[in-house]
C-alpha atoms as one frame of an Amber mdcrd trajectory, in Angstrom:
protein
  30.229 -13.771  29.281  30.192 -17.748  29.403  29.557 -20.016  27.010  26.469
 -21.974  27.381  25.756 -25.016  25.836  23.275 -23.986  23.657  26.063 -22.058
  21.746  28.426 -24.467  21.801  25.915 -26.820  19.854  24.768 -24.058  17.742
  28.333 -23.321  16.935  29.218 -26.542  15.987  26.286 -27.168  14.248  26.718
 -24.181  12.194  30.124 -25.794  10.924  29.087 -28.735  10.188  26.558 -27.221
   7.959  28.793 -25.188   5.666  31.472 -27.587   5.648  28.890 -30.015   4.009
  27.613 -27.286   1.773  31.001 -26.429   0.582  31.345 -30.481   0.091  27.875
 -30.166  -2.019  28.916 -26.851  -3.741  32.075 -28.411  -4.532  31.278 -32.350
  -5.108  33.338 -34.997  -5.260  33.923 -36.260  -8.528  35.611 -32.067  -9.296
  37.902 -32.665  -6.326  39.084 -36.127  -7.005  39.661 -34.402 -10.927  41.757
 -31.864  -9.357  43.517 -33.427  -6.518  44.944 -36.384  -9.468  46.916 -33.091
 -11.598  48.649 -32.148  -8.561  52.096 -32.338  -7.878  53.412 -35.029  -4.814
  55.186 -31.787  -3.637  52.025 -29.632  -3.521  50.130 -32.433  -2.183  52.030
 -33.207   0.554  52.035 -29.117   1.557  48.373 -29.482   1.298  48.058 -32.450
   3.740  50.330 -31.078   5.680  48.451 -28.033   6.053  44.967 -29.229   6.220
  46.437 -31.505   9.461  47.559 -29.028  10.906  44.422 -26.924  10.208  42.573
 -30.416  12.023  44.501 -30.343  15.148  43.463 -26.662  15.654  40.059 -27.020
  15.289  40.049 -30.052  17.855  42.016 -28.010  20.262  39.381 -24.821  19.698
  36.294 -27.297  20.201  38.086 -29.087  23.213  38.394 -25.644  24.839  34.657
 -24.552  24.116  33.494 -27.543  25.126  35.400 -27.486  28.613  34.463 -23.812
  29.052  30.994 -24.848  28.188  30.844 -27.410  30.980  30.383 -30.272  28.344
  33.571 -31.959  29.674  33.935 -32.752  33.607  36.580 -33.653  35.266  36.285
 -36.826  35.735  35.602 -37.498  32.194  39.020 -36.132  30.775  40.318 -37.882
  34.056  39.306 -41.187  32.137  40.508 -40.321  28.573
């Protein structure tokens, strides 16, 4: 089965919808309250893993998005 466009945008638009509900759910002023008690040590862990978490997710999307025919060639020729 390929993946057609219409999925990849559905997919991605999908994410980009919880991830701002979670951001709503949670809000902003609770995180910043949080994120201040925690330890440099469990804060760098945390970046750490939530980079790490970011690179992933670029490499899954840059994969769909090839499969999907959204990137040519010549266009990650250029990059």
């Amino acid at each position: 089965m390929e993946i057609s466009r219409r999925h990849v945008v559905f997919g991605v638009g999908a994410w980009v919808v919880i991830y701002g509900a979670f951001i709503l759910l949670a809000g902003p002023t609770e995180f910043i309250n949080e994120a201040s008690k925690l330890s440099q040590g469990r804060l760098a862990w945390i970046l750490l893993v939530n980079a790490l978490g970011t690179v992933c997710m670029g490499l899954v999307l840059f994969t769909v998005s090839v499969g999907a025919g959204l990137m040519s060639r010549q266009s990650r020729a250029s990059s």
